[in-house]
C-alpha positions as CSV (number, residue, x, y, z in Angstrom):
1,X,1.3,3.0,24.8
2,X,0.8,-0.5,24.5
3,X,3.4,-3.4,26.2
4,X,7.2,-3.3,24.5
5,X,6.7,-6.9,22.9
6,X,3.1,-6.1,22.0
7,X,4.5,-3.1,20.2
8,X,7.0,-4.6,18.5
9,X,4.6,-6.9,17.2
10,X,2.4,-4.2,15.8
11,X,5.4,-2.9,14.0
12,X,6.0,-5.9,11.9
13,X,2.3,-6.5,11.1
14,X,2.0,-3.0,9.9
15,X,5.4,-3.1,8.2
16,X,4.8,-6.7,6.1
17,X,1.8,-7.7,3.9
18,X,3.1,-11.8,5.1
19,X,-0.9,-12.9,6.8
20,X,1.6,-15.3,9.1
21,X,3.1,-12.8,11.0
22,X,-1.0,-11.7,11.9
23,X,-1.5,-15.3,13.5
24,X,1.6,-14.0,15.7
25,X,0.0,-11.8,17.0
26,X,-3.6,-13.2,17.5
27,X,-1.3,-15.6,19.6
28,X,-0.2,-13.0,21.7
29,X,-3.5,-11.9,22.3
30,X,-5.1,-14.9,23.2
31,X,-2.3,-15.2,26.4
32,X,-2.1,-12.0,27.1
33,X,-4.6,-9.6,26.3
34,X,-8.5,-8.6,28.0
35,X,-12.0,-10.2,26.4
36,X,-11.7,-7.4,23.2
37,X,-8.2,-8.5,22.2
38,X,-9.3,-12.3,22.6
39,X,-11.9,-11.6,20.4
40,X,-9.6,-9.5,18.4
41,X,-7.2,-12.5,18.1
42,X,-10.3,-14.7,16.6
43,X,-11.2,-12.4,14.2
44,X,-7.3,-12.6,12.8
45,X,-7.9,-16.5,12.8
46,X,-11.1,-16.7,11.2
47,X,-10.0,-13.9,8.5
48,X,-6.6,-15.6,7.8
49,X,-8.7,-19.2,7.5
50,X,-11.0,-17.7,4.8
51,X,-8.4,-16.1,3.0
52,X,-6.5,-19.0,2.6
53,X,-8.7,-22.3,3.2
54,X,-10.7,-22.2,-0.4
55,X,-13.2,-24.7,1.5
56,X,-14.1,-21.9,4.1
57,X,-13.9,-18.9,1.3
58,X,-17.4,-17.4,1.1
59,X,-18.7,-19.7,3.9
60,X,-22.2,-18.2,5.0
61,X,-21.3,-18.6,9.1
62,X,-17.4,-17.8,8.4
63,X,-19.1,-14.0,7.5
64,X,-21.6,-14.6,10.5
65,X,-19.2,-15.0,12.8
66,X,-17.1,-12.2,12.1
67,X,-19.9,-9.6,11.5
68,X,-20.9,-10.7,15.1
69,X,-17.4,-10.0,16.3
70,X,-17.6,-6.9,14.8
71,X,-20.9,-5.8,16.2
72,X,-19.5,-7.0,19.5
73,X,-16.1,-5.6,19.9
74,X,-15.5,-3.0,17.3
75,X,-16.2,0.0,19.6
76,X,-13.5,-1.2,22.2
77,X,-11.2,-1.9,19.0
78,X,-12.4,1.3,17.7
79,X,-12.0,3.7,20.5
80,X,-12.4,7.4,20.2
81,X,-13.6,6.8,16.4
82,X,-16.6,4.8,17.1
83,X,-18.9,7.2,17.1
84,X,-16.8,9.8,15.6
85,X,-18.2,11.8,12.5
86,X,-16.3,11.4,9.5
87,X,-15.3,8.5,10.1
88,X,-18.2,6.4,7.8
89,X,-16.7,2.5,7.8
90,X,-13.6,0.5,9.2
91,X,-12.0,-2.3,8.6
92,X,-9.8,-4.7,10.5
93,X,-6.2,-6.0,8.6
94,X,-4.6,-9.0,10.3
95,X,-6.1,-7.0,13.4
96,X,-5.2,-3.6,12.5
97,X,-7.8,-0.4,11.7
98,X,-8.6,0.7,8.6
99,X,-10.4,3.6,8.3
100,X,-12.8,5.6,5.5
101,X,-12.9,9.4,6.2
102,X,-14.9,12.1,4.9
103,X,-13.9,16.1,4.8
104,X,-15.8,16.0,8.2
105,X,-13.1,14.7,9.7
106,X,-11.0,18.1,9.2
107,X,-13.1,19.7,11.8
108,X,-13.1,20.3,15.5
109,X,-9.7,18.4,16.0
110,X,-11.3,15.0,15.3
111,X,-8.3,14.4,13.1
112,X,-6.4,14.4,16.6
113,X,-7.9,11.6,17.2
114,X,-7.6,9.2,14.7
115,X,-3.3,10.6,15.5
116,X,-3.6,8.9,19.0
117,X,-4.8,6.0,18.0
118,X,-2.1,5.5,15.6
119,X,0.1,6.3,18.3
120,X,-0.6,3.5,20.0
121,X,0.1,1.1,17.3
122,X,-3.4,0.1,16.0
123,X,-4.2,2.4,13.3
124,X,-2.5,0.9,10.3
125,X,-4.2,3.5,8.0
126,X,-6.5,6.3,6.7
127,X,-8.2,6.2,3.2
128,X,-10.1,8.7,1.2
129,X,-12.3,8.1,-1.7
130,X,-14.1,10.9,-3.9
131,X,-12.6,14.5,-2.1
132,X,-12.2,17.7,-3.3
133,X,-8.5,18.6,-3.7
134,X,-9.3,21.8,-0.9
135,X,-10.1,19.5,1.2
136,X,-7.2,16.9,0.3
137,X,-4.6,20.3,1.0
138,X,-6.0,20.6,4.3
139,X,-5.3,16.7,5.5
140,X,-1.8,17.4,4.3
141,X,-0.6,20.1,5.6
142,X,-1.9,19.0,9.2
143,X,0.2,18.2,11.8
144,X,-2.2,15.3,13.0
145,X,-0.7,13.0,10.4
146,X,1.8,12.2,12.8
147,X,2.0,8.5,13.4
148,X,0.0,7.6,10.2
149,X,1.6,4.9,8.5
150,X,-0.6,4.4,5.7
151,X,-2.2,6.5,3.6
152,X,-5.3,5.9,0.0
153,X,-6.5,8.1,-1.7
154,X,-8.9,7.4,-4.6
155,X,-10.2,9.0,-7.2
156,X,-10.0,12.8,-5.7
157,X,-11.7,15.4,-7.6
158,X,-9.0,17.6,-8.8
159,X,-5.1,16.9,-9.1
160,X,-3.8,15.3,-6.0
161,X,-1.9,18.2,-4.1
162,X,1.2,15.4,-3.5
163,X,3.5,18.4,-3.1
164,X,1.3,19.6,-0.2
165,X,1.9,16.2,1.6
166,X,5.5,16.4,1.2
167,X,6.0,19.3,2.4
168,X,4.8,18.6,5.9
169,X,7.2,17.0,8.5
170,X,4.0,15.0,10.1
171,X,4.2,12.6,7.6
172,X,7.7,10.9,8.3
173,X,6.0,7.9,9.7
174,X,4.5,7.5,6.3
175,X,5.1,3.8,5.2
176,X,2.9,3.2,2.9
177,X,1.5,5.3,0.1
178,X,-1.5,4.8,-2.6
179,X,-2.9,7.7,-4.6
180,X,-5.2,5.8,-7.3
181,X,-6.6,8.3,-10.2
182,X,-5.4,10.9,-8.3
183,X,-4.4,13.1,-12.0
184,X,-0.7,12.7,-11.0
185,X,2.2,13.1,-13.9
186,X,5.9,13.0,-14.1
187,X,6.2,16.3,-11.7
188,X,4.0,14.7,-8.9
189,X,6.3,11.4,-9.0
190,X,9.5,13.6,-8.9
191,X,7.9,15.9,-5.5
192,X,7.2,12.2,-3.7
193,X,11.3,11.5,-4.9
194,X,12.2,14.7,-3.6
195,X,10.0,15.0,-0.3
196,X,11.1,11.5,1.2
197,X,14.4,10.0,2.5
198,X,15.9,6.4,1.8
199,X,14.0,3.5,3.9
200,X,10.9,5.8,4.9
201,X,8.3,4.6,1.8
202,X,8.4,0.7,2.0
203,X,5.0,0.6,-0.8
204,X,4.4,3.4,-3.1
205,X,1.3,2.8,-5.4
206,X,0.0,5.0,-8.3
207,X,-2.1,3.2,-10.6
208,X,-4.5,4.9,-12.9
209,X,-2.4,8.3,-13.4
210,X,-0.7,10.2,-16.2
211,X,2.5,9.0,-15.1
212,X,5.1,8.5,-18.1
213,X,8.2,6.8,-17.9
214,X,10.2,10.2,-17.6
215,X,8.9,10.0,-14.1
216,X,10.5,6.5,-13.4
217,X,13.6,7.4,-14.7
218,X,13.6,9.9,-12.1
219,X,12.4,7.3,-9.7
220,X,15.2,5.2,-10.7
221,X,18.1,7.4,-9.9
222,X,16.7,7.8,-6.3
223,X,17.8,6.3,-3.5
224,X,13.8,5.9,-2.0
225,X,13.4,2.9,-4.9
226,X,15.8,1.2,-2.9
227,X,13.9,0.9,0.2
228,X,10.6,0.4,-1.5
229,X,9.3,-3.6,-1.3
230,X,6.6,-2.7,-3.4
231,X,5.9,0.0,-6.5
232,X,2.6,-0.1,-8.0
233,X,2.6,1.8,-11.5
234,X,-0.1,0.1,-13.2
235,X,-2.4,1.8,-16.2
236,X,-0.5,4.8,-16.5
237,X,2.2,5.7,-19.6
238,X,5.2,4.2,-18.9
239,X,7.1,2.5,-21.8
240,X,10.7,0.3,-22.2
241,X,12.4,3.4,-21.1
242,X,10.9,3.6,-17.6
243,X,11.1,-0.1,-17.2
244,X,14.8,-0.8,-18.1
245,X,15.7,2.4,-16.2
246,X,13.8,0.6,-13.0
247,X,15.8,-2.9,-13.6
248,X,19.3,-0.9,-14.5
249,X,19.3,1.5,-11.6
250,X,22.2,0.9,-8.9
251,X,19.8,1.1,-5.7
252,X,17.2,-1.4,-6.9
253,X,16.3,-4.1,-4.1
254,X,14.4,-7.0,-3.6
255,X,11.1,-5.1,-5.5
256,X,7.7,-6.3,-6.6
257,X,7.1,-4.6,-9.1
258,X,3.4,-3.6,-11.0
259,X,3.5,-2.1,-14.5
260,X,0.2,-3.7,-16.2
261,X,-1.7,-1.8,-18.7
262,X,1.6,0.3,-19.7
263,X,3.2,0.6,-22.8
264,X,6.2,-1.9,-22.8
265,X,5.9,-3.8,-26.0
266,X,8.2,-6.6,-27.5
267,X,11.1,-5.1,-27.7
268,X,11.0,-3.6,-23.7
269,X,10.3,-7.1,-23.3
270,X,13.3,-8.2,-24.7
271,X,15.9,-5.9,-23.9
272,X,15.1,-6.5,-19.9
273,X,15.8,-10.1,-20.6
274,X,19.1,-9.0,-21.0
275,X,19.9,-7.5,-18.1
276,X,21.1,-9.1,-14.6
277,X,18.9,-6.3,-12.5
278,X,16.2,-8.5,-13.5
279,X,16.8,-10.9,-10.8
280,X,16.3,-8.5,-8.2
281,X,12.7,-8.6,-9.0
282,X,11.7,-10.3,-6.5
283,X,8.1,-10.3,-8.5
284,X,6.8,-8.3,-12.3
285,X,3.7,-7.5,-13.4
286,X,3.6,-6.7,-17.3
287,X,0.2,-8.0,-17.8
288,X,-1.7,-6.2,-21.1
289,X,0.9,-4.5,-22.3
290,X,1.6,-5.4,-26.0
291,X,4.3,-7.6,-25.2
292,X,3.2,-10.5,-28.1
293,X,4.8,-14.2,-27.6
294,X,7.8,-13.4,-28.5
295,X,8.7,-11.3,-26.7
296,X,7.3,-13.3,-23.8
297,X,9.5,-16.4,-24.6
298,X,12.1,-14.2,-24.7
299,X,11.7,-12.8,-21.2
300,X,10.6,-15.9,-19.9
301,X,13.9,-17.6,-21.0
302,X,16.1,-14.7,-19.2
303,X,18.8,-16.8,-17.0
304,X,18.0,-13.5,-15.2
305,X,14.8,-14.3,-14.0
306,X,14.5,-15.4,-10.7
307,X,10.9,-14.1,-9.5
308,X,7.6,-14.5,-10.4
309,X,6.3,-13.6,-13.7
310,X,2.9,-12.2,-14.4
311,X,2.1,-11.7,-17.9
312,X,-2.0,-12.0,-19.1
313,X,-2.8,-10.2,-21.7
314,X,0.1,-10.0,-24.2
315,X,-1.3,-12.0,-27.2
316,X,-0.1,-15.5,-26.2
């Protein structure tokens, strides 16, 4: 287990999407840790720098340099996965491991594996493109999801089995959850209401489904929306209905919220100008959804509108 302070640390990087609190603790590193974290505490550096510095963006020896970081120290930051099969790319996020796996990760307990290291803090999360939902049942219902706290899955072949995953008490430490065309409706968005407590889901993401805005209403009258920071419902079905029931719902927090390419129109538009849960938004997305100028004026003139406003698309 890694050192109190150091572990505290990697609790608020996983825990926050603000690149600021990464820098933290690259400066931990750099006092503290052995050669690989120095390094590791470089890479955060460099990344952040590119990310935000629009002069290093794209920079030929800005890639150089953290490729050959990489190549250097990614089996140390790596671990047990570095040669592990299944495991077919990673990532680093503000210094924390993201990994691709394929079905052969289900076998021989090399899923036990990829548990300890995010037992130790440095696993921030697991993502799986393209599998077949037999194999998508099996990841679920194991017990090595302990200690994930993230979780993608894109494009599955079949109907996400979501009522698979919350059935199984491994996946209480699950922070962070994105199923993208994963063939989910309004029952799959009720089982993840259902299978999860208040304050355990901090970003729930489902873009590209068959949701409809029966689903959010449901959503709405649970107490997990108001312990979610983010909720990501873009290109599904979801009209006024599921958007006013959002803003109008008693446990709503500080939310940013995703709804482009839905079905919200002019007059959903105007009818959540009206109402004072719109200034808990701490951010809204309604980008390409029929909205038309008016109804933008009128939303963008709410005295309830206190976050950011994102809005392409709408026939300005």
């Amino acid at each position: 287990m890694p050192d109190p302070e150091l572990a505290v640390l990697l609790e608020a990087v996983r825990k926050s999407d603000e690149g600021q609190i990464g820098l933290v603790l690259a400066d931990w590193l750099e006092e503290f840790g052995d050669d690989a974290e120095r390094a590791r505490a470089e890479y955060i550096r460099l990344d952040y720098r590119a990310r935000h510095d629009a002069g290093l963006s794209g920079q030929i020896w800005v890639e150089q340099r953290l490729a050959e970081l990489r190549g250097a120290h990614g089996a140390a930051w790596m671990g047990p996965l570095a040669t592990l099969r299944g495991v077919p790319h990673w990532t680093l996020n503000r210094g924390l491991l993201w990994v691709w796996v394929r079905p052969a990760i289900l076998k021989r307990g090399r899923l036990r594996l990829i548990a300890e290291l995010a037992q130790t803090g440095w696993l921030q999360g697991i993502r799986c493109e393209g599998w077949r939902r037999r194999h998508l049942r099996k990841l679920f219902a194991s017990p090595d999801l302990k200690g994930i706290s993230a979780l993608e899955v894109l494009n599955s072949r079949g109907p996400t089995p979501v009522a698979t995953l919350m059935r199984n008490p491994a996946r209480e430490n699950l922070e962070r959850l994105r199923i993208l065309n994963g063939g989910l409706t309004d029952v799959a968005l009720r089982r993840i209401v259902h299978g999860v407590e208040f304050g355990e889901l901090l970003a729930l993401e489902l873009p590209f489904n068959r949701l409809t805005s029966q689903g959010v209403v449901w959503l709405a009258r649970s107490t997990v929306l108001g312990g979610l920071e983010e909720l990501n419902l873009e290109a599904n079905r979801i009209g006024p209905r599921g958007l006013l029931a959002v803003a109008r719902s008693r446990h709503l927090g500080s939310l940013r919220l995703k709804l482009a390419f839905n079905r919200v129109r002019g007059r959903g538009a105007e009818r959540l100008a009206e109402l004072p849960g719109l200034s808990r938004l701490a951010s809204l997305d309604v980008g390409w959804n029929g909205i038309g100028a008016a109804g933008l004026a009128t939303l963008r003139a709410s005295p309830h509108l206190k976050g950011e406003l994102l809005a392409d698309g709408n026939g300005e």
